[in-house]
N, C-alpha and C positions, 0 to 999 in steps of 0.2 A: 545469470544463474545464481540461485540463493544456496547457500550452506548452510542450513540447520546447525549443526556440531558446530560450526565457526561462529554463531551470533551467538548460543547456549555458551561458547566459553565466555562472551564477553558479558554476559549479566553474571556468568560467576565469576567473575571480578569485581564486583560491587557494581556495577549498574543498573539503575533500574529498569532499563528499557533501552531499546536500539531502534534506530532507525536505517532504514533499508531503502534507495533511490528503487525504483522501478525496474531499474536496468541489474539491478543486483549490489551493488556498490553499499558497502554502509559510511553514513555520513556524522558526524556532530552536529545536529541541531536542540544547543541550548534555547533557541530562541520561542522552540514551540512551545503554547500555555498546556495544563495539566492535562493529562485526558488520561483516558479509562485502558482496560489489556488490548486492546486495539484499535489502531486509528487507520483513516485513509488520510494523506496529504493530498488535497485537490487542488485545482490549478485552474484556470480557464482556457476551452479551446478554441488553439487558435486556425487549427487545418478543415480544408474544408469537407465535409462530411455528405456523406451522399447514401441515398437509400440504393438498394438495388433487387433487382428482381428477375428472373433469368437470366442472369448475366448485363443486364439492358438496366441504365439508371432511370431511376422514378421521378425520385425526385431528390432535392438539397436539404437538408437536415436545419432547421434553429441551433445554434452552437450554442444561444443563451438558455437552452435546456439542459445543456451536457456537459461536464467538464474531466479535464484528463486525473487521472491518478499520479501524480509525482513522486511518492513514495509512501512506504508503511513503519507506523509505528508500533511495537510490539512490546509487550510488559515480561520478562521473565515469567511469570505463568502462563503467559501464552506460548512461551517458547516452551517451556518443559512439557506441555501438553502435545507439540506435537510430532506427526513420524519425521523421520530423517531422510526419507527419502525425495522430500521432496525438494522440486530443485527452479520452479518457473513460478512468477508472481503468481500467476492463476489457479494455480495448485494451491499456493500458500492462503489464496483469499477465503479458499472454499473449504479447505481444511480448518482454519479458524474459525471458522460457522459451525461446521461439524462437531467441531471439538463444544460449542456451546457456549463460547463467547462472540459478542456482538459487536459491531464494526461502530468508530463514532469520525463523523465525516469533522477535516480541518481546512480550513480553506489557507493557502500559500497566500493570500494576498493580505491576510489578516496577520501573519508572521514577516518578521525581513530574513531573509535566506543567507 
């Protein structure tokens, strides 16, 4: 679950940005390079991935086309832009589009964690 009011207090403590695991958790990652009001942290996937089709699998998916979301990084402007009521990564991905800032993808294998 993400808390809007909880990550908004912590950039008004001086931070420029926060970062948020996936699962909700927010983390310290000094190690990430600069990026813009929002970032995706991507990862490579490693589970296996299947199309499906009435319920009946089609086919196995390329994982080297796909990779997971590990966490989001957010600039204080993008926090203060948006509602508070949201509370599940996915809400949060697509309300930051909405709101008119654009996602900039980071890849975890390019950082050390």
């Amino acid at each position: 679950m993400i808390d809007i009011l909880a990550l908004r207090k912590l950039v008004e403590t001086g931070k420029p940005r926060v970062v948020v695991e996936a699962g909700g958790r927010v983390v310290d990652r000094e190690d990430l390079p600069e990026v813009g009001s929002a970032a995706l942290i991507t990862g490579p996937l490693t589970d296996a991935v299947k199309a499906v089709e009435g319920g009946l699998v089609q086919e196995s998916l390329d994982r080297d086309s796909l990779w997971s979301i590990e966490g989001l990084v957010l600039s204080r402007e993008v926090l203060l832009a948006l509602d508070e009521g949201l509370t599940t990564a996915e809400e949060l991905i697509s309300a930051v589009t909405r709101a008119g800032f654009e996602w900039q993808l980071i890849s975890s294998s390019s950082s050390s964690s």
